[in-house]
C-alpha positions in Angstrom: 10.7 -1.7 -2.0 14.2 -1.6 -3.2 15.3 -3.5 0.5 12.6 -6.1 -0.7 14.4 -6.7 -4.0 17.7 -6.4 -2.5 16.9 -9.4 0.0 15.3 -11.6 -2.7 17.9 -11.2 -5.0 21.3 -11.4 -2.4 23.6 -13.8 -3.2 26.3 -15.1 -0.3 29.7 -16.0 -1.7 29.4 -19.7 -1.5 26.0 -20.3 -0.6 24.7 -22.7 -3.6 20.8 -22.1 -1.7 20.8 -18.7 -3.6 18.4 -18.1 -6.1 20.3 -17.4 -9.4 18.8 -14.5 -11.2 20.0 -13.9 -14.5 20.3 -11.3 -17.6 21.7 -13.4 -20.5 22.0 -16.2 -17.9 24.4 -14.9 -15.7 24.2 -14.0 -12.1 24.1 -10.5 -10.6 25.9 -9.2 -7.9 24.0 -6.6 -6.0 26.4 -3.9 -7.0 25.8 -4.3 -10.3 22.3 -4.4 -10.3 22.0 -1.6 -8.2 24.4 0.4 -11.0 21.9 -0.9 -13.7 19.0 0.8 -11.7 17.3 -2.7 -12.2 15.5 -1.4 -15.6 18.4 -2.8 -17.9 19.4 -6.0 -15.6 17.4 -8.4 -18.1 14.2 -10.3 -17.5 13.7 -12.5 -14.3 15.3 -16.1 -15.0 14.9 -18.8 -12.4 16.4 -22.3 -12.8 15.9 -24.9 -9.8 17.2 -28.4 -9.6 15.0 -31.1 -7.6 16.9 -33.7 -5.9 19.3 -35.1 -2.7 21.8 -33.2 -0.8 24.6 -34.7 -2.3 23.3 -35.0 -5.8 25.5 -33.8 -9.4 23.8 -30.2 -9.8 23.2 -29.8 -13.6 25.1 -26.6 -14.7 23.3 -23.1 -14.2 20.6 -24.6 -11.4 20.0 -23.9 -8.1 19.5 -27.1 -5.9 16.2 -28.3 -4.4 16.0 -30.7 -1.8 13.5 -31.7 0.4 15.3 -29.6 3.6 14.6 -26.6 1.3 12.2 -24.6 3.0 10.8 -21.6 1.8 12.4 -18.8 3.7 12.3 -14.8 2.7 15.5 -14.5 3.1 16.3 -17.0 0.1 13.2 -16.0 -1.5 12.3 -19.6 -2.6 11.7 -23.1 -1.4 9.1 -26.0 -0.3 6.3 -24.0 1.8 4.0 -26.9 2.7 3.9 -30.2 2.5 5.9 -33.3 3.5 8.7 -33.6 0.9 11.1 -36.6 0.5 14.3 -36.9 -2.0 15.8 -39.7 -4.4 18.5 -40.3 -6.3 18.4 -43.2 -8.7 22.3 -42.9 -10.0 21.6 -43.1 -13.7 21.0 -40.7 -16.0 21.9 -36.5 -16.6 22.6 -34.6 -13.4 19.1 -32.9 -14.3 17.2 -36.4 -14.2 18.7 -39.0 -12.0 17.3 -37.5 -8.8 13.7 -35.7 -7.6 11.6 -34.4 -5.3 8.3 -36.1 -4.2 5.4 -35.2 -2.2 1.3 -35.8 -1.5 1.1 -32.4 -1.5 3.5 -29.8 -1.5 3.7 -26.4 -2.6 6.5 -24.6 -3.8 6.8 -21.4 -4.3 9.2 -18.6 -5.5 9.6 -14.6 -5.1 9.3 -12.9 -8.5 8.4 -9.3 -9.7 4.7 -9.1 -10.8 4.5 -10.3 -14.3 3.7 -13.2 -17.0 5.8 -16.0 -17.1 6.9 -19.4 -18.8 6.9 -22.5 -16.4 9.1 -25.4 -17.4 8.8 -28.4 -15.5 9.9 -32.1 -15.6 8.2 -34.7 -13.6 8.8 -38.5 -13.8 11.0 -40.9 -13.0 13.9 -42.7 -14.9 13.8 -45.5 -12.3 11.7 -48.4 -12.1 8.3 -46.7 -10.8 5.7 -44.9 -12.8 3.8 -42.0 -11.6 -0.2 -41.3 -12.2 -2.4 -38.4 -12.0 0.2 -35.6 -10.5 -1.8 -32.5 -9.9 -0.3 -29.4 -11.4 -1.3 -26.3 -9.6 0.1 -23.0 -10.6 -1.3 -19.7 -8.5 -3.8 -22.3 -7.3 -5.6 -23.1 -10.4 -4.8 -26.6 -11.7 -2.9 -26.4 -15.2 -2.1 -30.2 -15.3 -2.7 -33.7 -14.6 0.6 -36.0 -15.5 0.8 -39.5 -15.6 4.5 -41.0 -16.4 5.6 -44.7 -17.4 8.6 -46.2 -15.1 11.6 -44.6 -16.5 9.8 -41.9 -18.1 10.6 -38.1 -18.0 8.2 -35.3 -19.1 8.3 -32.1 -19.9 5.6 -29.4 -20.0 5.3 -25.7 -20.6 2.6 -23.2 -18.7 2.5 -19.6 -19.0 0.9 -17.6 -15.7 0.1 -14.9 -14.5 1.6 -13.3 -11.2 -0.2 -10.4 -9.3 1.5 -10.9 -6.1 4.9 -10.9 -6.0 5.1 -15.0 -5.4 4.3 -17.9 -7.9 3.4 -20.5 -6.4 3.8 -24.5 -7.7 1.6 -26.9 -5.8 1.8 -30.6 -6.6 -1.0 -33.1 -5.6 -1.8 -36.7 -5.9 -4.8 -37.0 -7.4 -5.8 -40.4 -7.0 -4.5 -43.3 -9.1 -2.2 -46.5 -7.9 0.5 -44.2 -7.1 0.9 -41.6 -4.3 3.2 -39.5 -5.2 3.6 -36.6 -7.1 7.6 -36.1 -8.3 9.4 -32.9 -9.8 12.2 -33.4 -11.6 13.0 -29.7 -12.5 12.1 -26.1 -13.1 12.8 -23.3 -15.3 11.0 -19.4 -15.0 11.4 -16.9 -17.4 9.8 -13.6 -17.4 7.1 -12.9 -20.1 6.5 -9.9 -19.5 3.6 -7.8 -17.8 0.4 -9.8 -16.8 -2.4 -10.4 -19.7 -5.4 -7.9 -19.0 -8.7 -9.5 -17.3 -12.0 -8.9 -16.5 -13.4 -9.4 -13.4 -17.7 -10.1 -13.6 
């Protein structure tokens, strides 16, 4: 198991693909988490940043562009899906560019758990954006719709029972096609809320 966590969480010197883990929003080398037994390294903290190879990266994310494909090495990344990148040159380093799809999932490697979900969809250009389906662990939490030049955020909370959360966006219909992410923040919770199966 510990080989598991130690390939999810490795980060190469360099490598801006790595998956920044955090405890008080600082990464962790593998040394030291190993040396912390991982009980004290801090809750899990993911912070991804949608948008064009050669994008500004807002300040503590981890880029996203469409070439990002889920691997479990990185231990993130686009799954499924055709996925297609802009940049619109205006705005924060966190807004100006995106991520659009049909349908794409995206997915992440997590310890089991309850979590926040942060996300921003939209687009500060000159296109609006109706009826994005929001699918987290394949139940639909959402359906956006955004002006031309709009940005949205919204908050989920979610269970995860094994090991992955997964982030599927969909067209649902509308004059528009695609579905555009913007950005997205995970924070650990804590452990999953008890159910009942009937």
């Amino acid at each position: 198991m510990l080989r598991s966590i130690r390939r999810r969480l490795r980060r190469k010197t360099g490598d801006r693909s790595s998956c920044r883990i955090s405890a008080s929003r600082r990464a962790l080398g593998m040394e030291e988490l190993e040396s912390r037994h991982l009980l004290t390294a801090g809750p899990f903290e993911a912070h991804f940043d949608f948008g064009t190879a050669v994008s500004p990266l807002a300040s503590g994310y981890v880029p996203v562009t469409e070439s990002t494909a889920y691997s479990g090495p990185r231990g993130f990344g686009w799954q499924s899906g055709v996925i297609y990148s802009r940049d619109r040159g205006v705005g924060s380093a966190l807004e100006r560019d995106f991520n659009f799809t049909r349908q794409g999932t995206f997915a992440v490697d997590l310890p089991n758990g309850r979590y926040a979900v942060d996300a921003a969809f939209g687009d500060v250009g000159a296109y609006g954006h109706d009826h994005v389906g929001v699918f987290l662990e394949g139940t639909q939490v959402d359906d956006v719709t955004t002006d031309a030049g709009q940005v949205v955020r919204r908050h989920y909370e979610v269970d995860v029972f094994d090991g992955q959360l997964t982030l599927e966006l969909r067209d649902l219909g509308g004059y528009d096609v695609n579905a555009v992410i913007e950005s997205l923040d995970i924070s650990a919770l804590g452990p999953p809320l008890p159910w009942i199966s009937i």
